[in-house]
MMTF fields as JSON, N, C-alpha, C and O atoms, coordinates in Angstrom:
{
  "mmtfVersion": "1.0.0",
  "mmtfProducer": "UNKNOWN",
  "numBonds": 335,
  "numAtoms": 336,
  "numGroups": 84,
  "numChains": 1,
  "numModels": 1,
  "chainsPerModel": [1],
  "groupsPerChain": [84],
  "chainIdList": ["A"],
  "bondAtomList": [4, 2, 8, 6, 12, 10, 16, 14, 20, 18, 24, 22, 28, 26, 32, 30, 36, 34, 40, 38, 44, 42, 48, 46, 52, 50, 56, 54, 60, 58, 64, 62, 68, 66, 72, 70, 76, 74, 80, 78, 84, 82, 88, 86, 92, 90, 96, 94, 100, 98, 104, 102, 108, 106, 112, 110, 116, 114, 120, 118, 124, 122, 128, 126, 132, 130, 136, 134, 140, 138, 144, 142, 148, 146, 152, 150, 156, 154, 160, 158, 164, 162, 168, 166, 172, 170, 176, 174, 180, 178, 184, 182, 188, 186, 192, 190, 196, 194, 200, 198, 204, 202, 208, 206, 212, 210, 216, 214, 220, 218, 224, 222, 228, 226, 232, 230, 236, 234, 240, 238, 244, 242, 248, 246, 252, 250, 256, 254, 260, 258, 264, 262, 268, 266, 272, 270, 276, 274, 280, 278, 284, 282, 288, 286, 292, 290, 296, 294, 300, 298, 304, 302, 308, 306, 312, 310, 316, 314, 320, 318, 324, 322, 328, 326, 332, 330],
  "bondOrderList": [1, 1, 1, 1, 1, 1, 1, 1, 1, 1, 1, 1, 1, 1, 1, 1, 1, 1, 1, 1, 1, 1, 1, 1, 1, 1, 1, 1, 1, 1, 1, 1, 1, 1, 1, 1, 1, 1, 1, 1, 1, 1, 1, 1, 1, 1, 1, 1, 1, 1, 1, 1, 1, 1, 1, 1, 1, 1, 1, 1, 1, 1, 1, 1, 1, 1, 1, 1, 1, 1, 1, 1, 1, 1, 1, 1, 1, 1, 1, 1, 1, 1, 1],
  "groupList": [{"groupName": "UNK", "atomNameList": ["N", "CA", "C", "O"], "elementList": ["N", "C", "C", "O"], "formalChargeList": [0, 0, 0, 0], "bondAtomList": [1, 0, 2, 1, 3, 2], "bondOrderList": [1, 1, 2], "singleLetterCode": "X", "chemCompType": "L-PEPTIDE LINKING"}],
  "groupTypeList": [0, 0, 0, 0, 0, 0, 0, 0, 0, 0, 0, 0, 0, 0, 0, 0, 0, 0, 0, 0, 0, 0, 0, 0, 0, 0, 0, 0, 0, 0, 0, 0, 0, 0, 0, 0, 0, 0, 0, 0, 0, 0, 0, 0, 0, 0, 0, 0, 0, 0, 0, 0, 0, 0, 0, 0, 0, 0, 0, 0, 0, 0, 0, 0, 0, 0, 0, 0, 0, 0, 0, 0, 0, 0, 0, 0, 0, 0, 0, 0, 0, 0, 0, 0],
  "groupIdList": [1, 2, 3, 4, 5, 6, 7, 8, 9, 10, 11, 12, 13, 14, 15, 16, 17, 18, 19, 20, 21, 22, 23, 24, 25, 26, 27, 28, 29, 30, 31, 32, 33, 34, 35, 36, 37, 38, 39, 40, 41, 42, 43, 44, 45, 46, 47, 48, 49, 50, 51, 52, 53, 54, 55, 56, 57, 58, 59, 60, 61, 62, 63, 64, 65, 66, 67, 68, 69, 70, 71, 72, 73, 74, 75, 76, 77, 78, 79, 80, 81, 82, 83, 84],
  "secStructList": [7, 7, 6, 6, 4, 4, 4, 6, 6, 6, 7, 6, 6, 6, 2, 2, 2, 2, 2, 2, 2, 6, 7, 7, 7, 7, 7, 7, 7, 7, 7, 7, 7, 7, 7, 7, 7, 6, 6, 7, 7, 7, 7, 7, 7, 7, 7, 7, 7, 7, 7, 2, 2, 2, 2, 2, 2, 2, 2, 2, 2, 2, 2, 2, 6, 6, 1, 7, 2, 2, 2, 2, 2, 2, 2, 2, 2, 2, 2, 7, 7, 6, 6, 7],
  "xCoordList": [-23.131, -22.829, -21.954, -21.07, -22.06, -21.756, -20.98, -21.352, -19.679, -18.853, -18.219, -17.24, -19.147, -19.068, -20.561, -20.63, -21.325, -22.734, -23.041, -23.809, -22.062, -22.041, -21.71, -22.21, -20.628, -19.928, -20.775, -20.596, -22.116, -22.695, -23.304, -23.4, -23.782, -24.252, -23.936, -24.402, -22.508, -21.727, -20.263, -19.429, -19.576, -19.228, -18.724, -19.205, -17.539, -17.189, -16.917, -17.004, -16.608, -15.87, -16.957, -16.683, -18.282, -19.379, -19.994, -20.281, -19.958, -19.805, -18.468, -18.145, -17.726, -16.188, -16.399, -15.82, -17.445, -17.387, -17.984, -17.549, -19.525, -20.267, -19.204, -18.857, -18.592, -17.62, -16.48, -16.003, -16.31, -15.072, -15.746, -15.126, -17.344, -17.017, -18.431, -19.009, -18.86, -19.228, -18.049, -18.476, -16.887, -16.111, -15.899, -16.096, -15.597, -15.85, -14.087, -13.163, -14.037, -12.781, -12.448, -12.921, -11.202, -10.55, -9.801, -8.77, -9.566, -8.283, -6.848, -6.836, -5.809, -4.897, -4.749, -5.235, -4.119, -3.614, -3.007, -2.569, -2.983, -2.045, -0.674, -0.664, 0.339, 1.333, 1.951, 1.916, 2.59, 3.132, 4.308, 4.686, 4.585, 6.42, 7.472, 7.7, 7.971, 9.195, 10.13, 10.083, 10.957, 11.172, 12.609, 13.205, 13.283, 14.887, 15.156, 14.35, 16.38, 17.291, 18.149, 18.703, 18.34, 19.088, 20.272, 20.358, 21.304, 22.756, 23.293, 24.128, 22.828, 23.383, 24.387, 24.197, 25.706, 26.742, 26.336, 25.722, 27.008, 27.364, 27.895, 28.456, 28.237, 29.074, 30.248, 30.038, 31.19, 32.339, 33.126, 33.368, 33.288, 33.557, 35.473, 36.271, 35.775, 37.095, 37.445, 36.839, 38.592, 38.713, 40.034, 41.146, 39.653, 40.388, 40.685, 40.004, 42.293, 42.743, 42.34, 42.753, 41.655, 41.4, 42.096, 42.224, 42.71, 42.907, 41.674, 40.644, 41.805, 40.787, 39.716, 38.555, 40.816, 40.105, 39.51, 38.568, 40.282, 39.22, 38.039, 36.96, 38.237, 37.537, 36.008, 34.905, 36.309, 35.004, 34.141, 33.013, 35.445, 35.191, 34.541, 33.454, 35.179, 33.701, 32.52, 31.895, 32.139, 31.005, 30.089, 28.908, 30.742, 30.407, 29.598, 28.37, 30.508, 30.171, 28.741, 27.648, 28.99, 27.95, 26.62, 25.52, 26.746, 25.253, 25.189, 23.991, 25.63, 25.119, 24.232, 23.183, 24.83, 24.408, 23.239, 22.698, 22.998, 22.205, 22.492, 21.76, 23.73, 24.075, 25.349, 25.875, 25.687, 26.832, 28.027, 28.006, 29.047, 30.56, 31.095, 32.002, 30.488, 30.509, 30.117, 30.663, 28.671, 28.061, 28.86, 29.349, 29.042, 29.663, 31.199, 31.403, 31.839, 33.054, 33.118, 34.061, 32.174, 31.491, 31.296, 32.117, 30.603, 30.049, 31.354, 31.702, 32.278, 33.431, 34.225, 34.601, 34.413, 35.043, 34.227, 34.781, 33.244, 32.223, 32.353, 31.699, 32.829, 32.795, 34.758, 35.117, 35.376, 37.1, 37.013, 36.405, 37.48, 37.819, 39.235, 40.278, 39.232, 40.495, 41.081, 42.234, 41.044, 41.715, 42.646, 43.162, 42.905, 43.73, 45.031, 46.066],
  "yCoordList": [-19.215, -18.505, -19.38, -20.023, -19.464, -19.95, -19.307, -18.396, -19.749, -18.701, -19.107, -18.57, -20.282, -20.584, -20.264, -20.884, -19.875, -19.654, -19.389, -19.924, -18.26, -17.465, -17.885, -17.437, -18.97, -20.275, -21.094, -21.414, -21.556, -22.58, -22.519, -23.607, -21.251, -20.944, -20.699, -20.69, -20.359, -19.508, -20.683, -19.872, -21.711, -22.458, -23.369, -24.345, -22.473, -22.884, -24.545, -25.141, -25.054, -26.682, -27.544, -28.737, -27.224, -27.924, -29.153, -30.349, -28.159, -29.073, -29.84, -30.269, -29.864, -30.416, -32.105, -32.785, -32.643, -33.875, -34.747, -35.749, -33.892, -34.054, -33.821, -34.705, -32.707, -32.722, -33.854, -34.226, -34.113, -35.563, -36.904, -37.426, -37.429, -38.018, -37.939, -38.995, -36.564, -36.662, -35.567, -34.641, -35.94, -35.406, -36.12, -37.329, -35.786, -36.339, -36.599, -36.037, -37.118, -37.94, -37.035, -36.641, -36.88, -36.008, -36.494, -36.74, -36.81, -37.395, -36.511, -35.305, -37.25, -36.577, -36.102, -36.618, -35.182, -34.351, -35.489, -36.497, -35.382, -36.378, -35.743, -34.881, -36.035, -35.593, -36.05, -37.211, -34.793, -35.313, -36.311, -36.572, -36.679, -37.101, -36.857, -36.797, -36.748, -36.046, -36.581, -37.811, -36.111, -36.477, -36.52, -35.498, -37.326, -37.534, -37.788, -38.502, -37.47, -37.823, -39.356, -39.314, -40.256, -41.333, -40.747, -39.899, -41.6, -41.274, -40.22, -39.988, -39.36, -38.096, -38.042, -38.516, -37.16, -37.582, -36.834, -35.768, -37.948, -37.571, -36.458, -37.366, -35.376, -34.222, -35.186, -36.09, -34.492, -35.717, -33.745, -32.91, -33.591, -32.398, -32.202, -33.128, -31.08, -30.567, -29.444, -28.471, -29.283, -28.019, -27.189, -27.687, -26.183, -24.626, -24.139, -24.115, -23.338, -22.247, -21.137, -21.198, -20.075, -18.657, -18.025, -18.361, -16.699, -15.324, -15.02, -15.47, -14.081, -13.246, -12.82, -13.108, -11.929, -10.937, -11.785, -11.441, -12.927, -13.889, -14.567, -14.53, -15.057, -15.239, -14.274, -14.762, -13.004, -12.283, -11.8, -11.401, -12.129, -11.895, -12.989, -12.909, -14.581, -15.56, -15.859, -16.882, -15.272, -14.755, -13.786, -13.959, -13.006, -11.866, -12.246, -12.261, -12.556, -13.444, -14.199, -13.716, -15.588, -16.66, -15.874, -16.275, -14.74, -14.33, -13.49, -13.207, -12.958, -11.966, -12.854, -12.505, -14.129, -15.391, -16.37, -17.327, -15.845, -16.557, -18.097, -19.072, -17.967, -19.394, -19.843, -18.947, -21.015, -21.159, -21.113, -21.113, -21.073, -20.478, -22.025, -22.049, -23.255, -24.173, -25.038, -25.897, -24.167, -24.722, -23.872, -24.292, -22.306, -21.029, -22.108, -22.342, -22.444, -23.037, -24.408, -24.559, -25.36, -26.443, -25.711, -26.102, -24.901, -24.253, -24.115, -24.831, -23.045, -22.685, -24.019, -24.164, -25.016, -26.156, -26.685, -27.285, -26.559, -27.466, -26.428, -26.683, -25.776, -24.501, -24.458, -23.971, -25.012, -25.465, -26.207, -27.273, -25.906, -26.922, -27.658, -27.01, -28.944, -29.721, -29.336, -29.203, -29.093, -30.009, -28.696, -28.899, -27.367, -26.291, -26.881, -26.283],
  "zCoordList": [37.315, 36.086, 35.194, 35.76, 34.145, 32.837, 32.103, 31.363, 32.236, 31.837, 30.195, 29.676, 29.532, 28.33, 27.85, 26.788, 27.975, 27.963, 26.446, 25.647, 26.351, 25.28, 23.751, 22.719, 23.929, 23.42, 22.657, 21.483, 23.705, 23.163, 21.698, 21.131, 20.926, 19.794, 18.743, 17.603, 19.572, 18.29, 18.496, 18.094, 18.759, 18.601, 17.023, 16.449, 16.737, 15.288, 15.072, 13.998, 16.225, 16.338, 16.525, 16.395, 16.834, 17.357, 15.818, 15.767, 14.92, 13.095, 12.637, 11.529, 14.019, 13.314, 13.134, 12.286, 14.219, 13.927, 12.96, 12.392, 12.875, 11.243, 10.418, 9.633, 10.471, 9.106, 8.845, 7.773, 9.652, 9.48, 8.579, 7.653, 9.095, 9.131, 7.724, 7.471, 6.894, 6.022, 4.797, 4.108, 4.833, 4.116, 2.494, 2.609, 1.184, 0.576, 0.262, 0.849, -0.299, -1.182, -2.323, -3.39, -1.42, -2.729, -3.768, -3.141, -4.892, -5.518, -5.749, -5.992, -5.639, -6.12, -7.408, -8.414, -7.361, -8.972, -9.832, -9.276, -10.846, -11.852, -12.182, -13.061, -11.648, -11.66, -13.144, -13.551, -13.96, -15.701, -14.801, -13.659, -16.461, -15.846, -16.418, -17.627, -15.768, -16.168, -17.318, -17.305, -18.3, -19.507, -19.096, -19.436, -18.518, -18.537, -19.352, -19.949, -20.03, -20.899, -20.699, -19.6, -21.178, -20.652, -21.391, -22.279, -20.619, -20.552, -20.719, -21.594, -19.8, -19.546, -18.184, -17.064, -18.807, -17.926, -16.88, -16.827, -15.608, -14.843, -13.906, -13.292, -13.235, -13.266, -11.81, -11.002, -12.099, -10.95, -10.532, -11.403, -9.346, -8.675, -9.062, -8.917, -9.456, -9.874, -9.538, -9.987, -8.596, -7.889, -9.162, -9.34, -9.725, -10.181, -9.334, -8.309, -9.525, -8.795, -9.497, -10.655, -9.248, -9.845, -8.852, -7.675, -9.67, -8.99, -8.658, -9.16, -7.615, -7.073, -8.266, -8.554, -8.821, -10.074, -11.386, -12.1, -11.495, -12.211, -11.783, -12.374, -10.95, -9.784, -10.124, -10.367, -10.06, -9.475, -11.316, -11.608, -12.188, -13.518, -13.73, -14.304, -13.216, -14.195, -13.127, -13.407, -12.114, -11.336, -12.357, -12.656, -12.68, -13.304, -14.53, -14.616, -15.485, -16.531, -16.319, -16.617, -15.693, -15.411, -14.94, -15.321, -14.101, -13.688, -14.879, -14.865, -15.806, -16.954, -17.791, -18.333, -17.827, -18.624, -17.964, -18.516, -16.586, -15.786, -15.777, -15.945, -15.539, -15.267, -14.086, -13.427, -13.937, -12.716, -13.232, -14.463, -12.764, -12.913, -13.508, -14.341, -13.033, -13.601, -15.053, -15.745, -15.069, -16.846, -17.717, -18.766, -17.159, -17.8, -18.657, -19.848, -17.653, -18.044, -18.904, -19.68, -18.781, -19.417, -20.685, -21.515, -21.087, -22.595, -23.161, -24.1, -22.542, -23.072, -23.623, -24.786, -22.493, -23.24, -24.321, -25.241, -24.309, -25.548, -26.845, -27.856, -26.818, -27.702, -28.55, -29.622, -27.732, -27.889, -29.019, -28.914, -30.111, -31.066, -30.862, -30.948, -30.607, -30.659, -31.569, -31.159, -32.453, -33.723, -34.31, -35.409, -33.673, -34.21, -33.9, -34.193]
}
């Protein structure tokens, strides 16, 4: 008894090797490219002390604005006029 018997016809892997080795050539996608900005600064890491409650206020803030507690504070300075 033949306990693959059943196997022999219905055998999904039996076309796996025709298929390898009449597969056609795919090309890759054309990837755009990307448009950097030259001389765009840097960011260099700076630790703030917040209170708690400020703390959870420019959280608050930055996600209303959909942004990080970091750009949030970046805008604000870019927004500072020196010169009062």
């Amino acid at each position: 008894m033949d306990k693959f018997a059943k196997l022999k016809g219905d055998n999904p892997y039996l076309k796996a090797e025709d298929e390898v080795v009449n597969k056609e050539e795919v090309s890759k996608p054309t990837i755009p490219t990307m448009d950097i900005p030259k001389g765009k600064e840097t960011k260099k890491q700076m630790s703030l002390m917040f209170t708690p409650t400020h703390k959870k206020k420019a959280h608050r803030i930055a996600k209303k604005h959909d942004m990080s507690v970091s750009e949030l504070f970046g805008y604000w300075l870019d927004q500072y006029d020196e010169e009062q």
